[in-house]
Legacy VTK file of the C-alpha trace (Angstrom):
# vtk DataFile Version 3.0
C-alpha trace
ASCII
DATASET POLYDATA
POINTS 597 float
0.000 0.000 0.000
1.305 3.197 -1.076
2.010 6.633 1.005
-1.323 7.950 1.569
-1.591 11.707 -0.162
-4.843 13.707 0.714
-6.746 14.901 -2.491
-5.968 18.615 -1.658
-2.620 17.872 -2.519
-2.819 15.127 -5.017
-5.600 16.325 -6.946
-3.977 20.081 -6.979
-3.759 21.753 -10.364
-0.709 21.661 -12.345
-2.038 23.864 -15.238
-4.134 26.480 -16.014
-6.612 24.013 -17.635
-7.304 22.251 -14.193
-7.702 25.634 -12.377
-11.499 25.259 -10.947
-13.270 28.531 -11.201
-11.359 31.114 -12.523
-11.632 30.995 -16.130
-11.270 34.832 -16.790
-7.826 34.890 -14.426
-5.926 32.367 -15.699
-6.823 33.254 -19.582
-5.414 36.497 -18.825
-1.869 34.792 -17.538
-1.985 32.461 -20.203
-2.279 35.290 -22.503
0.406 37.381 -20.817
3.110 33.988 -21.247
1.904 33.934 -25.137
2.419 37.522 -25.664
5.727 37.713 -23.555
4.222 40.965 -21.818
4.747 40.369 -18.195
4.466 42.498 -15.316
7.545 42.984 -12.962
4.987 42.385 -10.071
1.605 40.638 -9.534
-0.532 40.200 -6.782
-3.187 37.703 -6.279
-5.670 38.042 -3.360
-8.992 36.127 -2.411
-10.018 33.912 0.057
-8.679 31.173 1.272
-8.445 27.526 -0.640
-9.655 29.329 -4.423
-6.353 28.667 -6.110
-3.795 31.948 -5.138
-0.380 29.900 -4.916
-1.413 27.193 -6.658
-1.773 29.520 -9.933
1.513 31.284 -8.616
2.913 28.419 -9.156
1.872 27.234 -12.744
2.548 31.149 -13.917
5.813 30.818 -12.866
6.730 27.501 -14.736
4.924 28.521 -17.673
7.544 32.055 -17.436
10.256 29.763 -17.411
9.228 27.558 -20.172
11.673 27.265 -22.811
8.632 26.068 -24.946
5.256 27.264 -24.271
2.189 25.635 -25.963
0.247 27.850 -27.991
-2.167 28.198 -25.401
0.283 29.771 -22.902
0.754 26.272 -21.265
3.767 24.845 -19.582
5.319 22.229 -21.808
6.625 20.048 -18.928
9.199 18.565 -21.005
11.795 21.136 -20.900
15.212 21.153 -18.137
13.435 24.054 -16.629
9.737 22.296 -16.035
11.024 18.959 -15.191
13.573 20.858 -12.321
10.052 22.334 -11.454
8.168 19.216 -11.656
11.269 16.972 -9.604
11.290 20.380 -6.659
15.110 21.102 -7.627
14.700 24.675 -9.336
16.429 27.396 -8.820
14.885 30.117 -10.051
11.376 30.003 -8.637
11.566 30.810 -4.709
9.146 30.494 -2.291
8.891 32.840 0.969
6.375 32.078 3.826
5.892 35.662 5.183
3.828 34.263 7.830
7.121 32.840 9.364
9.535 35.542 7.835
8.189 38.705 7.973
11.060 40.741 9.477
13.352 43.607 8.059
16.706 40.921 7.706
14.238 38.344 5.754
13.389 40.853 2.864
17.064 41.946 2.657
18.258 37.689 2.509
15.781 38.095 -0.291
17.138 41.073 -2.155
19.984 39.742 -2.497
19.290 36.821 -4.091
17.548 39.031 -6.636
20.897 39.977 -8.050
22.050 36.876 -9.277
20.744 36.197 -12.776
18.829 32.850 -13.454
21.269 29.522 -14.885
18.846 28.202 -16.467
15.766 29.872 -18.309
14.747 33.385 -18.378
13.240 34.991 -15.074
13.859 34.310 -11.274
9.911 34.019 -9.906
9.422 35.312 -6.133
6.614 34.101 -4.729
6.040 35.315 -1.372
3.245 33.811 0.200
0.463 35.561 3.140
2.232 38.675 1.986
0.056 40.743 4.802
1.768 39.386 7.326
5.166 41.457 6.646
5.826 43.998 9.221
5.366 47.720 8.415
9.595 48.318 8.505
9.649 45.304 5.852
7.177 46.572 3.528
8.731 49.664 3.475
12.476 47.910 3.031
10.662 45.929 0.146
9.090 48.652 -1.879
12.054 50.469 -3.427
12.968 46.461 -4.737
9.504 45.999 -5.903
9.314 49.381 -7.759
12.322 48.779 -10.220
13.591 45.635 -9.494
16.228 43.664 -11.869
14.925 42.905 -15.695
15.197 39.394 -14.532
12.896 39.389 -11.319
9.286 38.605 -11.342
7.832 39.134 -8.203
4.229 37.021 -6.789
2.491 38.295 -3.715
-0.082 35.974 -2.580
-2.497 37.095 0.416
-5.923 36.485 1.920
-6.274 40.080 3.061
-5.651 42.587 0.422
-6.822 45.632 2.965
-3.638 44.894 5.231
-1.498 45.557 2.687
0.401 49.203 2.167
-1.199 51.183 -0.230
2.046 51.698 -1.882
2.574 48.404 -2.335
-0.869 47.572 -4.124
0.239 50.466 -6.519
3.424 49.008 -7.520
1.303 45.247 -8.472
-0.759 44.202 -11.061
-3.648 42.251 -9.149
-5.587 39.728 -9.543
-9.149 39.181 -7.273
-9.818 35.839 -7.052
-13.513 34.350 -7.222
-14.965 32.285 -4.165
-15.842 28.669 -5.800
-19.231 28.572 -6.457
-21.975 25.271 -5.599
-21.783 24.042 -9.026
-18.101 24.363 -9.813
-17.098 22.535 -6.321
-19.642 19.781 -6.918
-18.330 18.760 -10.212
-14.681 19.120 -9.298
-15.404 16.417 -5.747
-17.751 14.390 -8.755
-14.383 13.802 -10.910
-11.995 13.226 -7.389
-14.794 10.505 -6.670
-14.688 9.160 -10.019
-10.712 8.741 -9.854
-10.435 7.375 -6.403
-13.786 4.658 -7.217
-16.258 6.011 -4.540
-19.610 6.048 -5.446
-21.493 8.878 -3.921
-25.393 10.707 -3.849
-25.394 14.548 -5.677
-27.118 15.260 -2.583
-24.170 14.434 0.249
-21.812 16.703 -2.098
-23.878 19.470 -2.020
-23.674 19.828 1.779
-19.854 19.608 1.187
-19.794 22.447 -1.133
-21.858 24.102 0.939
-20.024 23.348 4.189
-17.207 24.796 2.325
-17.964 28.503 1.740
-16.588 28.582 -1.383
-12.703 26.973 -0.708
-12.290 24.154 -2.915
-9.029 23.154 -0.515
-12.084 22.817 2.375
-14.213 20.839 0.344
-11.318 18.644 -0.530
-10.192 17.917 3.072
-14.241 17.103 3.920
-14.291 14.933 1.242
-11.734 13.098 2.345
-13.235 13.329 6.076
-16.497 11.820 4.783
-15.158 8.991 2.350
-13.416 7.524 5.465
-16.912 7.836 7.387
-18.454 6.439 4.497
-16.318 3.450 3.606
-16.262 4.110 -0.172
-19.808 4.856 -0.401
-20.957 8.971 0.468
-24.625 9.186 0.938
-26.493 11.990 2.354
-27.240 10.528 5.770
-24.054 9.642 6.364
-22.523 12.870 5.213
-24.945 15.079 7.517
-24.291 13.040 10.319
-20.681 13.143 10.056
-20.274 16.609 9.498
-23.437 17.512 11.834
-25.300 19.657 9.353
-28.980 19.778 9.601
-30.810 17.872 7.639
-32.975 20.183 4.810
-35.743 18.032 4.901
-36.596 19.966 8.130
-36.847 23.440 6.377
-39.015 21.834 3.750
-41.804 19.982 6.757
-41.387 23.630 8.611
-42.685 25.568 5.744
-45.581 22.492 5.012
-46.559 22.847 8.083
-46.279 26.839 8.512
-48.701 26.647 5.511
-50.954 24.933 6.957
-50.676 26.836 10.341
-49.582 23.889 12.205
-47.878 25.794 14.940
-48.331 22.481 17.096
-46.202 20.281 14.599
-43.719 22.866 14.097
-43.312 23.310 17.950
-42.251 19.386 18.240
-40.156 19.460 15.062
-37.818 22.451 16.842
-37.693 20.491 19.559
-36.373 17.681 17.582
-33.996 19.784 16.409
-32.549 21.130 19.501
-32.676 17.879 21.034
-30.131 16.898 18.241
-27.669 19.712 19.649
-28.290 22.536 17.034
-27.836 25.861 17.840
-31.508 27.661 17.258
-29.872 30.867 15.778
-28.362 28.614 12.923
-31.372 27.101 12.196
-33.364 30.138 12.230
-30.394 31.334 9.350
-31.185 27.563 7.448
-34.306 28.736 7.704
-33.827 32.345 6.238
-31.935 31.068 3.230
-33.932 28.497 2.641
-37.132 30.812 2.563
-34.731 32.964 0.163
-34.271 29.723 -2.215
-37.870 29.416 -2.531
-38.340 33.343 -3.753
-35.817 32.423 -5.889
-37.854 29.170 -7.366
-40.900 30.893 -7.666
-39.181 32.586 -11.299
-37.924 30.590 -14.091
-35.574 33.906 -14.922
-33.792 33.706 -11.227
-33.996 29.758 -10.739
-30.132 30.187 -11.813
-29.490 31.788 -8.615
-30.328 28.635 -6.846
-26.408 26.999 -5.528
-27.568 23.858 -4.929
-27.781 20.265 -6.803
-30.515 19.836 -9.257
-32.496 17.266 -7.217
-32.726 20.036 -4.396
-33.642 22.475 -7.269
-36.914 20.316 -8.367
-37.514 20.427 -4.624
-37.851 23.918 -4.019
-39.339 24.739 -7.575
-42.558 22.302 -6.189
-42.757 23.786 -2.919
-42.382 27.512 -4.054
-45.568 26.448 -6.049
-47.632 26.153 -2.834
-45.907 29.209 -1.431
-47.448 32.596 -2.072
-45.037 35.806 -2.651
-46.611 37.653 0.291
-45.897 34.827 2.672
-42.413 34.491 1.906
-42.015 38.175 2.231
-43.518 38.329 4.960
-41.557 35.343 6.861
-38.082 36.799 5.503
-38.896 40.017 7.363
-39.608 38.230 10.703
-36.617 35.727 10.847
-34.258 38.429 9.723
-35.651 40.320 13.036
-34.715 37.309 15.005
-31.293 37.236 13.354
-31.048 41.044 14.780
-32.504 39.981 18.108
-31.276 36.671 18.872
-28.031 37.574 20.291
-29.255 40.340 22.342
-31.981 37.941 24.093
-31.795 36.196 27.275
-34.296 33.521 26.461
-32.856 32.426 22.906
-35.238 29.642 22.349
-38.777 31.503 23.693
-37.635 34.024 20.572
-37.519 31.043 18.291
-40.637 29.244 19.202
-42.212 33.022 19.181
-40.758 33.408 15.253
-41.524 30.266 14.328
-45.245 31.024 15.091
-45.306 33.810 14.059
-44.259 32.605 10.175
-46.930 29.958 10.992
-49.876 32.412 11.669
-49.187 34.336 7.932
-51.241 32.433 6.224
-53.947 32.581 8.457
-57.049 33.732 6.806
-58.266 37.604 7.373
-61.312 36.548 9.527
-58.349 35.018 12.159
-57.383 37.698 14.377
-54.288 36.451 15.653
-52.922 36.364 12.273
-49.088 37.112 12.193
-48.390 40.695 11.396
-52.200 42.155 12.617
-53.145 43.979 15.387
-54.449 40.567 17.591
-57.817 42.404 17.813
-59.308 38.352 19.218
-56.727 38.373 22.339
-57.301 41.938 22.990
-61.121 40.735 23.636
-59.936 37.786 25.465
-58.216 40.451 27.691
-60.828 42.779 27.958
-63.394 39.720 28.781
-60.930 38.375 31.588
-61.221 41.950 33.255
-65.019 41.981 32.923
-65.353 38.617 35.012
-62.453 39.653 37.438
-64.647 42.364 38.383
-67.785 40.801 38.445
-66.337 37.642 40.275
-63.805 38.938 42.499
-64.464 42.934 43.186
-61.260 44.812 42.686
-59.576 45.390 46.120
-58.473 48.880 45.489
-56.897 50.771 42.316
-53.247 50.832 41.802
-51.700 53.952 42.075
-50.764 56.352 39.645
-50.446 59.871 39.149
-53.443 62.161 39.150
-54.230 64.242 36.050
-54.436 67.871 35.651
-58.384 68.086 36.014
-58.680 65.827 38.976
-55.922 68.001 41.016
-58.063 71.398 40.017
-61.460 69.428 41.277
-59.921 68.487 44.422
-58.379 71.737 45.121
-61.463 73.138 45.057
-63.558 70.785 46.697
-60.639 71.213 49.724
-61.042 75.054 49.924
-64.569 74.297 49.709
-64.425 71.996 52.813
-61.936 74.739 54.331
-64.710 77.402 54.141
-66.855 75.159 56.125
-65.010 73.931 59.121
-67.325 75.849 61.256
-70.326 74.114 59.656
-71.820 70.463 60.872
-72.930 67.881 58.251
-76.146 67.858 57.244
-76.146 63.678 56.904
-73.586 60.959 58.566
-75.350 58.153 57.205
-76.388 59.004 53.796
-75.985 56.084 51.657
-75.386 57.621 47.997
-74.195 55.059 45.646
-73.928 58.009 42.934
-70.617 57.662 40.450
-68.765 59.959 37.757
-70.257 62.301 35.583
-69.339 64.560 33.032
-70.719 68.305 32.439
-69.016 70.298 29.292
-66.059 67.881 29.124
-65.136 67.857 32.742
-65.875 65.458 35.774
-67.743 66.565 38.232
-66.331 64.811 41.641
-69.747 62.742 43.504
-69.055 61.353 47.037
-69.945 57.958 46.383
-66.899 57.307 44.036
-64.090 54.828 45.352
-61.048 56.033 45.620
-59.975 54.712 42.637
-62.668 55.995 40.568
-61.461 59.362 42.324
-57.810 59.080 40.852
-59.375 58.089 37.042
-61.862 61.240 37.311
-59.809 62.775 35.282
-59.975 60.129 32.183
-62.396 59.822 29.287
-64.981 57.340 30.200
-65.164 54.206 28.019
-67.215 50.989 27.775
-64.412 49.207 30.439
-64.829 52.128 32.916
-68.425 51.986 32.665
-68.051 48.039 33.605
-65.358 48.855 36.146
-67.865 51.470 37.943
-70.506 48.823 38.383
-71.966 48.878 41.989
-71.320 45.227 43.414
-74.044 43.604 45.047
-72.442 40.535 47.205
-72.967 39.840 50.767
-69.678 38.324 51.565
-68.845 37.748 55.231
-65.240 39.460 56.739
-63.580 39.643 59.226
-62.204 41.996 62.041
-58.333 41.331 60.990
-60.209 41.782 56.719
-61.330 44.925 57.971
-58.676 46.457 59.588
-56.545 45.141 56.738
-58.573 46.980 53.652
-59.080 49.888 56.149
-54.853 50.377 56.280
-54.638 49.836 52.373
-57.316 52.091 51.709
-55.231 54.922 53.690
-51.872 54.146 51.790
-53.510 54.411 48.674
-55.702 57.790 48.658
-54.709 60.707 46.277
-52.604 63.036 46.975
-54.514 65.819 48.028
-55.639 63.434 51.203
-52.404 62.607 52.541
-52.853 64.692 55.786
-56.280 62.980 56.218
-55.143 60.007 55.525
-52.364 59.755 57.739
-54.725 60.622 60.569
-56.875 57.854 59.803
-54.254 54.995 60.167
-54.557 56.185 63.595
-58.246 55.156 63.785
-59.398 51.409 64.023
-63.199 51.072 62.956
-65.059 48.431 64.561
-67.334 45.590 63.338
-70.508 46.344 65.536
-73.518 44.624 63.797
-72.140 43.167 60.984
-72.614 44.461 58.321
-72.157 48.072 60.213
-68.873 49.256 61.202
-68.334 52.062 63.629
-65.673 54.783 63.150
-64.764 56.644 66.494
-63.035 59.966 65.472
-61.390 62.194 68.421
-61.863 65.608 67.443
-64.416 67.638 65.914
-62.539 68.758 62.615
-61.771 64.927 62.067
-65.271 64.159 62.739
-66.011 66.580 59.464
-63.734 65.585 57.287
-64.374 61.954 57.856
-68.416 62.567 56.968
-67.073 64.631 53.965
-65.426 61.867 52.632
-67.944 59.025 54.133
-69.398 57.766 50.483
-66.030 57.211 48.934
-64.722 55.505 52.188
-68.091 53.220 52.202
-67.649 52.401 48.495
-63.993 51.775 48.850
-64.488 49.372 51.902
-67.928 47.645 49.691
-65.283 47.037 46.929
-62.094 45.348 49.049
-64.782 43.171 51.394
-67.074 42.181 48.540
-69.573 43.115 50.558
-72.483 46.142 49.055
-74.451 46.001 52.253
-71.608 48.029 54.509
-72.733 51.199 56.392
-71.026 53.649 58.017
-71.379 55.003 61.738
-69.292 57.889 62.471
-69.151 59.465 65.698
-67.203 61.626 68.114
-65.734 59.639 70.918
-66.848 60.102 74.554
-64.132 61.783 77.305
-63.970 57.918 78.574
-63.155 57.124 74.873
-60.444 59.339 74.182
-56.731 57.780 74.591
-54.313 60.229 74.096
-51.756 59.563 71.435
-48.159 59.810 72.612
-45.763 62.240 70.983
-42.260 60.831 69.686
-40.113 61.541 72.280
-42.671 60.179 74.533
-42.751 57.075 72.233
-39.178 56.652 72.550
-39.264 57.362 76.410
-41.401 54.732 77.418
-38.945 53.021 74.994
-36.330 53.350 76.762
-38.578 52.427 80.099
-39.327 49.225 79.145
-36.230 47.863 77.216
-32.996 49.563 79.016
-30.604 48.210 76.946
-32.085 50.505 74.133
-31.559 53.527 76.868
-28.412 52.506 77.233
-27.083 51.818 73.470
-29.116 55.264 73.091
-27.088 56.755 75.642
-23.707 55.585 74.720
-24.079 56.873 70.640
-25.948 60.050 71.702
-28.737 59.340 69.616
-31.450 62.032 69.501
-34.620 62.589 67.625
-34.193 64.371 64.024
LINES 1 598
597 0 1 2 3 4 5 6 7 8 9 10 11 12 13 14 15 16 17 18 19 20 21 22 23 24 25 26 27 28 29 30 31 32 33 34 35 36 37 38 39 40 41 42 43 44 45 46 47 48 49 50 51 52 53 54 55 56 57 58 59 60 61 62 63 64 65 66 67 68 69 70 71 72 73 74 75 76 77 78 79 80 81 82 83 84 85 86 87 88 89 90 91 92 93 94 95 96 97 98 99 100 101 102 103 104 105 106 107 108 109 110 111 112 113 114 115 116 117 118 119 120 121 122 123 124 125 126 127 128 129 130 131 132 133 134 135 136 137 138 139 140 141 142 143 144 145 146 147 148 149 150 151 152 153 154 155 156 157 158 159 160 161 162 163 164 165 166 167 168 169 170 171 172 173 174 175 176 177 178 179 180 181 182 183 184 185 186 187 188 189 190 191 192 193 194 195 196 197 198 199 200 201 202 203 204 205 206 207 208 209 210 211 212 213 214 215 216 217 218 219 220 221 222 223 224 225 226 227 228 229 230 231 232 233 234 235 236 237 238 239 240 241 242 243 244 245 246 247 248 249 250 251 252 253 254 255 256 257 258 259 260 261 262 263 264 265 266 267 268 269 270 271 272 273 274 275 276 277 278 279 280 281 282 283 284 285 286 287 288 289 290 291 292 293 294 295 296 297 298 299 300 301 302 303 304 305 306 307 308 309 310 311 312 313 314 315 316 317 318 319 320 321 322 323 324 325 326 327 328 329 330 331 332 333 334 335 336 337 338 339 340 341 342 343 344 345 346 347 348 349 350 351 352 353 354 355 356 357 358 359 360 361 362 363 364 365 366 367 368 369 370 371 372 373 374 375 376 377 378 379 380 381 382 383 384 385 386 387 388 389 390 391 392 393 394 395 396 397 398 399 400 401 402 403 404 405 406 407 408 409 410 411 412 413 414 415 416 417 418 419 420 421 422 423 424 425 426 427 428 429 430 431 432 433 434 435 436 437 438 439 440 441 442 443 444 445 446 447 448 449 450 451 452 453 454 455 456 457 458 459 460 461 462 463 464 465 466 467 468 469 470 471 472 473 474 475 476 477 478 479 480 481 482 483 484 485 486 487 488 489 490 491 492 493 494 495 496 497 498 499 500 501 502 503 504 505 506 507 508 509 510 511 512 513 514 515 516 517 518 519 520 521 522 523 524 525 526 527 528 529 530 531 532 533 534 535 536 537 538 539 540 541 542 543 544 545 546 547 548 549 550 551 552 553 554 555 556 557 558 559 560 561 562 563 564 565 566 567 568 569 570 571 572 573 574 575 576 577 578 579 580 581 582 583 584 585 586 587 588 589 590 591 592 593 594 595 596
């Protein structure tokens, strides 16, 4: 058994003829060799794996050719091609700038320019990954490269043609190589396969020239990877699972089943997927381009643009049949959004599963709310209806808090100055039981006592068909507690307006009573409490209806009695009796000279 060469190597080009892919390029060089008008300096740039040195290479032994074909062709029967051929010339050199990139590298080299070739009629430089010379070596190289010896043909290969000094690219004649397309990579690993007696599927080397980007050395050495997998015999199963490329039969069922908005299907297919250890931002780019294919099958005219084998071609020209143009608009634009988003997200695969249905509800037909891309007019119902029964079920404990608007602040201001200009008066009715709610007069509320609190704070808002439901009076005879009571009563004070926050801190200090249920007693200690308290009676009553579930509350307010009234202690009498009955806090007090701010 003989040395075991990879076909990157063996299989490399030793002519222009059996360059893959860049017809126009090496026409021109074989042209320049026929006409004898060469350049003192080329440069050839592209990616990596298209054929750079390898054409270096053949352009040099074709330079040196004592006797060209007539199509610009090495002979490979002259001294000059066989010392090429056997790896003894001397006059082609080869200079890894990778690995010599310093100043005292380029001058080694410049020196050897000076000798004139033995044999034939140019010494070829070829100085490989050219980029990778330092700045002081470029610069030591130019005034060589400018006017170099009549002799000296110089060959810069590179993979990144912007790292290069502008006044070296000036000084070059260059060539931009082309990225191997589908077709041209496919056909080359057919005629490898032919040579070497492996039988393969079109398929299975279409996800190598694919997996390739475009390098024909890549497709090569995966060729090579998957012919050992395969034991002589490349299929397309084989070849996905060995390189661990997902399988385009899944981008085929997704779109199937996102036409027939099977979001349920798709759902378990992803999962599949993931399950397999995919990464969901590749798919969701599978999925992209393959979405892209499909635009492209639906026109004969841009079918062409389709890189893939012709069985995969009949397979996107039938589905892009089923496909309308709107729908495949419409899904590029959302998985090109999860492209944007998907690195940004914290919950990578809830963005997915929410693209994925979202391509899935396009086709959904007009009279389907919840179609992709449409205001979801049916959930916003669902919403509204969920908030209809929460109120009817379960009354709404009290209104979060917000801030009040303009008109409510101007109706409470002057309902306070009008309660200030009254302080002297007594109410006309503690126990008046008005159930009354919001109205409107010339476009602005007019403030009734028996709003909640929370219809107090939305005064200032247009009325609509939710507030109207919201403001229903709830008739329920639930049964609470003392504990309920005093609970509602305390979240009821920490949640009145603004304009109230003097009254309301006073009332935390209260603690109404149960007395015959459903009653509840309110004990005020002083006079201008007592007002304020009836003042305010119908919103506290409705407040309290709302957070018991309970419409049969009433309200007794009254002054307490001189046996009634408890004095409340001030702070430092607070922190006195403190100090009285814990005197370790005296002490610790004592010792930091705290005092009261």
């Amino acid at each position: 058994m003989g040395e075991y060469i990879v076909s990157a190597r063996k299989y490399r080009p030793n002519s222009f003829d059996t360059v893959v892919g860049q017809g126009a390029l090496t026409t021109t060089l074989k042209n320049a060799v026929k006409s004898g008008k060469l350049a003192h300096a080329y440069l050839f740039c592209g990616p990596r794996g298209v054929g750079k040195t390898t054409c270096a290479r053949i352009f040099a032994k074709a330079i040196n050719c004592s006797s060209p074909t007539a199509e610009g062709e090495a002979c490979n029967e002259c001294e000059s091609c066989k010392a090429f051929n056997e790896q003894r010339s001397y006059n082609i050199f080869e200079l890894d700038a990778a690995s010599h990139n310093s100043v005292e590298d380029i001058k080694n080299l410049m020196e050897q320019t000076r000798i004139p070739p033995q044999v034939g009629k140019y010494k070829v430089f070829i100085i490989d990954e050219v980029h990778m010379l330092s700045t002081s070596a470029f610069n030591s190289f130019l005034k060589t490269l400018e006017e170099p010896p009549a002799h000296v043909i110089f060959i810069l290969a590179t993979t990144e043609k912007n790292k290069i000094l502008p006044t070296i690219l000036s000084r070059c004649q260059i060539y931009d190589f082309e990225r191997m397309t589908v077709a041209n990579t496919i056909n080359h690993l057919k005629k490898v396969a032919e040579k070497e007696g492996i039988k393969y599927e079109e398929e299975a080397l279409n996800v190598m020239a694919e997996k390739a980007d475009g390098g024909m050395r890549d497709a090569l050495s995966i060729f090579d990877q998957a012919a050992s997998f395969c034991q002589g015999n490349i299929t397309y199963k084989k070849v996905i699972e060995d390189l661990n490329v997902l399988d385009s039969d899944y981008y085929f069922r997704i779109i199937d089943f996102s036409l027939e908005n099977k979001v349920s299907e798709i759902m378990l297919l992803l999962n599949d997927i993931l399950n397999k250890g995919f990464d969901g931002g590749n798919m969701m780019l599978g999925l992209a381009k393959h979405v892209r294919n499909l635009m492209m099958a639906k026109d004969e005219s841009t079918i062409k643009l389709l890189e893939v084998s012709e069985t995969l071609k009949q397979k996107f020209t039938e589905q892009a049949k089923k496909c309308d143009t709107k729908f495949l608009y419409q899904a590029l634009k959302i998985l090109n959004s999860c492209d944007i988003n998907y690195r940004q997200s914290s919950n990578k695969r809830l963005l997915v599963e929410i693209t994925l249905i979202q391509v899935a509800q396009i086709t959904q037909a007009d009279d389907d709310e919840a179609s992709a891309g449409r205001s979801p007019k049916r959930l916003k119902s669902l919403f509204k209806q969920i908030i209809v029964n929460t109120a009817n079920s379960k009354a709404q404990q009290v209104a979060t808090g917000g801030n009040s608007m303009q008109r409510q602040a101007q109706a409470q201001q002057s309902e306070t100055m009008h309660v200030q200009q009254r302080q002297t008066q007594q109410p006309k009715d503690t126990n008046s039981a008005s159930t009354s709610r919001i109205s409107f007069a010339n476009g602005r509320p007019k403030i009734k006592s028996g709003m909640t609190f929370s219809e107090l704070r939305n005064s200032g808002k247009p009325k609509n068909k939710t507030n109207e439901e919201e403001s229903v009076v709830i008739d329920e005879k639930k049964l609470f507690t003392q504990e309920d009571l005093s609970f509602q009563w305390m979240l009821m004070c920490n949640r009145m307006p603004k304009q109230y926050i003097a009254i309301a801190s006073r009332m935390k200090n209260l603690m109404p009573r149960i007395s015959e249920f459903p009653k509840i007693d309110i004990i005020v200690d002083s006079q201008d409490m007592l007002y304020n308290i009836n003042i305010l009676q119908g919103r506290i009553r409705s407040t309290l209806q709302r957070g018991l579930h309970n419409g049969q509350i009433t309200l007794s307010i009254r002054l307490a009695k001189a046996e009634e009234f408890k004095k409340i202690p001030s702070r430092a009498e607070q922190l006195a009796n403190l100090s009285e009955t814990y005197p370790a806090f005296g002490k610790l007090r004592d010792a930091l000279g705290l005092e009261l701010a």
